[in-house]
N, C-alpha and C positions, 0 to 999 in steps of 0.2 A: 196328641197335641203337645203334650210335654219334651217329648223326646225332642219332637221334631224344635219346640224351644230353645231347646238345649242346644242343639246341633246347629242352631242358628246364630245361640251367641259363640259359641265357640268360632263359627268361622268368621265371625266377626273379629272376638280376639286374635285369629291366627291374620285376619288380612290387615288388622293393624300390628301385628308386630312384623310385618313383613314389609309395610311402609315406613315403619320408625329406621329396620335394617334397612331398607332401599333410599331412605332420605338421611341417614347417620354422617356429618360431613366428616372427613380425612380428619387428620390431624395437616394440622396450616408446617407446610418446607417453603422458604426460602426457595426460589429460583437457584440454579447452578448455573451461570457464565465461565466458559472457558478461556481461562485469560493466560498472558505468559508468566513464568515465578519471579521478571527481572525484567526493568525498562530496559530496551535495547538503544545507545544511543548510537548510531552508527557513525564515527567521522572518522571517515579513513582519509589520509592523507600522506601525497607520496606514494600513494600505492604500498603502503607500510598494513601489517594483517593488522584487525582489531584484536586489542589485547583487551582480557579479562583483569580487573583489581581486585585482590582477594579482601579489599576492606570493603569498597561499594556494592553496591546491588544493580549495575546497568552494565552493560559491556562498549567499552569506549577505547579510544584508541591512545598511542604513548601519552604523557600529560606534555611534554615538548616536542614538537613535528617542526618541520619547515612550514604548517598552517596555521601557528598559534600555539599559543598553551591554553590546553582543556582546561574545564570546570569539572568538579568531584562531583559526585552523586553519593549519598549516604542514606540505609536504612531507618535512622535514626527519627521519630515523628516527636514536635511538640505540642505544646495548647501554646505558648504566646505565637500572639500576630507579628507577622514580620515587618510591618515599620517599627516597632520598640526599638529593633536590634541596627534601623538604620541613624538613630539618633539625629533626626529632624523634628524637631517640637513643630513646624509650623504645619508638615506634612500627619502629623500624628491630631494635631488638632484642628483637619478640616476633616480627616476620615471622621473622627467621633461626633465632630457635628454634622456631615453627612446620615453618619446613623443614626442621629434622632432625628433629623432634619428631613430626609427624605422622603419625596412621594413616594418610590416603590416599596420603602420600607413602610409605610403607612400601610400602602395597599396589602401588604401581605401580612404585617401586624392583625387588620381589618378581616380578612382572611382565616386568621387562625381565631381571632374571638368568635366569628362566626361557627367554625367546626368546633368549639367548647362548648357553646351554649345548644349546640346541635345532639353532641355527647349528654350535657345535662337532662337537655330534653326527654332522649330514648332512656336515661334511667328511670323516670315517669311511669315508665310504664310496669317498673314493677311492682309499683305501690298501685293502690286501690284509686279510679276516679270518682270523684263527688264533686256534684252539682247543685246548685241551689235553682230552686226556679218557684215561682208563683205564676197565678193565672186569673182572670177575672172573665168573665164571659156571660151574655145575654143573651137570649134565645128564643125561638117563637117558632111554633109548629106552623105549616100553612095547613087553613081544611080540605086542602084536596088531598096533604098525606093521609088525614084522618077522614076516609069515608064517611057518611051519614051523620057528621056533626053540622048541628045548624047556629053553630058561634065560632066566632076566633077564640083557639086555644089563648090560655093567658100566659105574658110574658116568665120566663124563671131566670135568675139569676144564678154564677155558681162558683164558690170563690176555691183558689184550690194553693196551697203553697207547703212544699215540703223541702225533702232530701233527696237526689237519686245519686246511686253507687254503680259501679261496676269495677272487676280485677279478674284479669284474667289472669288462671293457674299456669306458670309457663308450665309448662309438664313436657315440650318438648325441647324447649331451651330456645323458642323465635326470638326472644327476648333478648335474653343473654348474647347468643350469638350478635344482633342487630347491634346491642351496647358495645361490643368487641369491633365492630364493623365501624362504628364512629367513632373511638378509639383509636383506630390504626388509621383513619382519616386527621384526628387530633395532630397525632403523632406525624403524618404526613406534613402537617398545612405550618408545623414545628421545625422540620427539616425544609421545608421551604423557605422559610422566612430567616434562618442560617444561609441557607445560597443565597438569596436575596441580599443579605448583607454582605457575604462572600464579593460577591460581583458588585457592589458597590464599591465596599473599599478598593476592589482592583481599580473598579476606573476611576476612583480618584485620586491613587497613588497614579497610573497611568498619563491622564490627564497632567495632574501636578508634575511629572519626570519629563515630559514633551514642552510645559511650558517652561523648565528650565532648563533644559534641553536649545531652543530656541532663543532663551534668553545669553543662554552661551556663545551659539553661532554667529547672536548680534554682538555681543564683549569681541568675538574675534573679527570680524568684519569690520568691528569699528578701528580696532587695533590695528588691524593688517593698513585699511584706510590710511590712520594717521602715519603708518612711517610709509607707504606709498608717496603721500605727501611730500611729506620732506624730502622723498626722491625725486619728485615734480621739481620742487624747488632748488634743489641738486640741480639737474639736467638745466635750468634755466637760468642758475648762475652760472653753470658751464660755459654755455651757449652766448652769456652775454660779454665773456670773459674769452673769448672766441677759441675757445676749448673744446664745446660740443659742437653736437647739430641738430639742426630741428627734428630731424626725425627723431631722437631719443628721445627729446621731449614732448615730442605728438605719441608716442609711444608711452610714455612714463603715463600721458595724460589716458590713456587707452584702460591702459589699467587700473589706472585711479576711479575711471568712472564705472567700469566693469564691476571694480568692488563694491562702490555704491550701490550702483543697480540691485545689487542682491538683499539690498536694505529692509524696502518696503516688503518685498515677500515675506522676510523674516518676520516683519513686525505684524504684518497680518495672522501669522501664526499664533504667534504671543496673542495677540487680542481672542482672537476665538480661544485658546485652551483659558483664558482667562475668562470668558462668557459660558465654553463647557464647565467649570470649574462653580459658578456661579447658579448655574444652575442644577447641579448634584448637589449643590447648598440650601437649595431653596431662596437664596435672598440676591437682588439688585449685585452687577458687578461693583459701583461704587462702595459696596459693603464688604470687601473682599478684603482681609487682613493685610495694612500695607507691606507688609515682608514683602507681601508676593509680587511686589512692586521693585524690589530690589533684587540682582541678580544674585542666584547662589551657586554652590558647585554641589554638582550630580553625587549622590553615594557610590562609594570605592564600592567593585564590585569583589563577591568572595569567591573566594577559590574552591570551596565547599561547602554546598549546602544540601542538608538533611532534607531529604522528601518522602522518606518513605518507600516502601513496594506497592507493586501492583494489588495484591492483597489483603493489605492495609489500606489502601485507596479505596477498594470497595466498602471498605468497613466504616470510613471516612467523611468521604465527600459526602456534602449535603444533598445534592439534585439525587444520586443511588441511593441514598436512604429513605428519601421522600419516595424516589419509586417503587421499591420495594415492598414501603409501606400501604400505597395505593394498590398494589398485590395482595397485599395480606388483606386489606378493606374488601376489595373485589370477592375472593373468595371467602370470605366469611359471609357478604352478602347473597353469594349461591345456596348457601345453608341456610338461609333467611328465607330465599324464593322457595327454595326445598322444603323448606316447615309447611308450606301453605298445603303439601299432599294432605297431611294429618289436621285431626280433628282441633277445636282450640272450646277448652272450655274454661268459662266465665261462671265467675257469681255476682249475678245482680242483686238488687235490692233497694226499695222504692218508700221512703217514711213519710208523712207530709197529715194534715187535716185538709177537708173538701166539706166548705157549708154551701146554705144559699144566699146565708147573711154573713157577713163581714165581721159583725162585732160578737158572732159567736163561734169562731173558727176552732177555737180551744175548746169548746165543749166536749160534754160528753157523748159519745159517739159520732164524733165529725174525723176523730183519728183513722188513718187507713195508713198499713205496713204492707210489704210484698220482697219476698226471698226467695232466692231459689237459683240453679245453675241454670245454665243454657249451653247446651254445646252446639256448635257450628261445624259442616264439613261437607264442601264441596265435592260434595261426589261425582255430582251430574255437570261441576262443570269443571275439571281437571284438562281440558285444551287450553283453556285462560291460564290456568295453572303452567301447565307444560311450557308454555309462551315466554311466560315471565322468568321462569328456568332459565330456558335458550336465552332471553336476553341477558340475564346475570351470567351467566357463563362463556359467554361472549365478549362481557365485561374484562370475564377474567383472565382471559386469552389475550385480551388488549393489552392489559395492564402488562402480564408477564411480558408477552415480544417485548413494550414497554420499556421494562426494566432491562433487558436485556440489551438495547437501543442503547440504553445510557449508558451501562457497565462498559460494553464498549466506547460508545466516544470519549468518554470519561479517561479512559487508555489509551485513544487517540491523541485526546489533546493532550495530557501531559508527557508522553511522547516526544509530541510534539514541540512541545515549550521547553523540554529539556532538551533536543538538539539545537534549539535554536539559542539558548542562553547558550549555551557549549560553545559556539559557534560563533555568537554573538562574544563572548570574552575572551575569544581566541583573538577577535578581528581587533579589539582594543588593544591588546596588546601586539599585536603588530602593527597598527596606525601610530602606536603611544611610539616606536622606534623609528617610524616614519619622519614623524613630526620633530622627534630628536636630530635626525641625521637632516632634514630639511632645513631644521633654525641653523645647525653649522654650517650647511653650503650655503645658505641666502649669505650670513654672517661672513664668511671666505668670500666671498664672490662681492661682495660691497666694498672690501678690504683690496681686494685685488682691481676692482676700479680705479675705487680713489688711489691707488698706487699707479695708477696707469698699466698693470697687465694685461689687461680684457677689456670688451667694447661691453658698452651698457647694456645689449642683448642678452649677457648670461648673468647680471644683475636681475631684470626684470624677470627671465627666464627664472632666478631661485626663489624669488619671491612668487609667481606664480604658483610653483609647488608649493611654499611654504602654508598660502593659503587653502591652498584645496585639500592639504593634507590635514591641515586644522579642521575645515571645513568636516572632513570625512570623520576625523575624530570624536567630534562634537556628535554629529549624525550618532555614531555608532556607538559611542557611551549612551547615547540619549536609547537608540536602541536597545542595547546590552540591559541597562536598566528596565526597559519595559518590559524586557524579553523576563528579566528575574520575574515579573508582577505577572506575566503570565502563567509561570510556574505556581506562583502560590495562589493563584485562582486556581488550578487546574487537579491541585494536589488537594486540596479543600480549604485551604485557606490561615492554615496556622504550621506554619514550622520554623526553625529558626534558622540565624544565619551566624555561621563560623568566620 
């Protein structure tokens, strides 16, 4: 009987050191996404090869083409945010009140004090729980429990109020790991609420660049307007001075109202980014700092700006960190479900007095104590077990593709947002030369009227350029600008501008 004893704990010992090695979680790696060492920006133009800059990190084509002059691309990462560097006090002070202002930053604020006190909570469990509890109870046997009695039992009373304990020994670390597990959810819901702000401040630099953008287009449509005018009024002293003809002037007037036309469109734009604007505010648009009431001019765009590599980006951006860390959470809760193979033991422990009377609960001998471990382990039922496994691990497989999902778009987009600024400040400065050589031909061509050299046709005619070249201008700085803010969303949200 002994032996066999014997031989019974030991296979005991050997089948739990075999579930400790079978449940032992890895040591936690970081996913590996395959990304490229260097944003490619591709603008080839002219059919000219893409040339390499041995200062930048992207490969782009000459800085001067027949399609523009390129923007730089630089290694170089900072912590300040980039409207500092565009020196708009009014744009700088609707971002910061956006960021305390906003719902979505609220919500993700809300968010992350939630996974804190979530974290606090699972430290809990490595201290000991204690309960308080009393009890009061009255009681009355019936005589049919008590065979052969020929009275009712008499009522008892039975007062009871103590202590109860319990602490469970981590001894296999379910604990520990679970605190690590809402930890790297902490950590997550912290890299959230960084993008959350990220993508705020874009769209309200974005927003803010579009309404003055718009507020632009209407400065030059008004402009264009008033000397149209005066060419109306040209054409109709002509005509009365039997100089012209009515058609120039039905013609002058053609255009005059053409420009109009374009009015209202413009001004409904201004109204909505001034209602968008208003509402990434939190407050009423009549609440809206009057600046923004008054037209400004768009920030000079730079010639180079610092973003970073592709592998700085992953180290970076806020949505890849939060994923990552949702990774790290995921499988540290595999090692959680995994603890449940192994046994868990506890120390209980129970203090308290139990009278019949009330006012002698502290007597002597009404004290009752009770101590002692308990172990628990699901032996017979490890399918419930196994289940809960499969779904954490399931978990964790999500998370990683997950993470992976991000690393790439995260590459995509900034990619993306870097050929489009490229591209975008190329097309400024070729519209900014457009609009130069148009103000001189309208300015020729008005001159050589009034001289009598040319019919009023190639008047009107420069003037129409003139405007749609403005027109295009305005557009495309208004773009070039957004196009930068799409960059510094995309890059994670801080670098600066040369």
């Amino acid at each position: 009987m002994t032996n066999t004893t014997i031989m019974s704990s030991h296979h005991i010992a050997f089948l739990l050191a075999a579930l400790v090695a079978g449940c032992a979680a890895p040591a936690y790696r970081a996913p590996s996404v395959r990304i490229a060492p260097a944003y490619d920006v591709a603008a080839q133009s002219g059919g000219a090869a893409i040339a390499s800059d041995s200062t930048a990190i992207v490969h782009q084509a000459s800085a001067h083409t027949s399609f523009g002059r390129s923007a730089h691309f630089n290694d170089a990462v900072s912590n300040a945010p980039f409207w500092r560097g565009l020196g708009d006090t009014t744009l700088a002070t609707l971002i910061s009140e956006a960021l305390r202002t906003s719902t979505d930053v609220q919500v993700a604020e809300a968010r992350l004090t939630g996974s804190r006190a979530a974290r606090r909570l699972s430290t809990f469990d490595l201290a000991p729980t204690v309960t308080a509890s009393g009890s009061a109870t009255r009681s009355r046997l019936s005589m049919a429990q008590m065979p052969g009695l020929a009275f009712q039992p008499p009522s008892s009373n039975l007062f009871d109020v103590g202590f109860d304990a319990s602490w469970e020994l981590d001894v296999f670390g379910r604990v520990r790991r679970s605190i690590s597990a809402q930890s790297a959810f902490v950590e997550s819901a912290e890299h959230n609420l960084d993008d959350v702000q990220v993508s705020m401040a874009a769209e309200v630099a974005r927003t803010y660049f579009e309404l003055r953008g718009a507020q632009r287009q209407l400065a030059v449509a008004q402009r264009n307007a008033e000397v149209q005018r005066r060419t109306v009024g040209l054409t109709e002293d002509r005509l009365a001075a039997g100089r012209g003809t009515a058609f120039d002037t039905e013609r002058a007037c053609s255009v005059l109202q053409l420009t109009l036309a374009a009015v209202p469109a413009i001004e409904v734009q201004i109204s909505a980014s001034r209602f968008r604007l208003a509402v990434l505010l939190g407050r009423p648009a009549e609440e809206l700092p009057p600046s923004l009431a008054t037209a400004a001019d768009l920030p000079a765009l730079p010639d180079t700006v610092n973003v970073g590599s592709p592998q700085q980006l992953v180290r970076r951006r806020p949505d890849v960190l939060s994923a990552e860390r949702q990774y790290a959470a995921q499988s540290l809760s595999v090692g959680v479900a995994q603890s449940a193979y192994l046994p868990r033991l506890t120390i209980g422990a129970s203090a308290g007095y139990a009278s019949a009377r009330f006012d002698s609960l502290t007597r002597t001998g009404t004290s009752r104590i009770l101590v002692g471990p308990m172990l628990s382990w699901p032996l017979l039922d490890l399918g419930r077990v196994r289940q809960r496994v499969e779904i954490s691990q399931a978990g964790e497989e999500e998370a990683r593709v997950q993470y992976s999902a991000t690393v790439l778009r995260a590459v995509e987009e900034t990619q993306t947002a870097l050929v489009a600024y490229d591209r975008s400040h190329a097309r400024v400065g070729i519209l900014t030369e457009a609009v130069r050589a148009s103000t001189r031909a309208s300015e020729l061509a008005q001159q050589r009227f009034e001289a009598g050299l040319t019919d009023f046709l190639q008047v009107l005619d420069a003037q129409r350029t003139l405007l749609d070249a403005e027109n295009q201008l305005a557009q495309a700085h208004t773009a070039a600008v957004t196009a930068l803010v799409a960059v510094y969303k995309a890059t994670g949200g801080t670098w600066p501008l040369k």
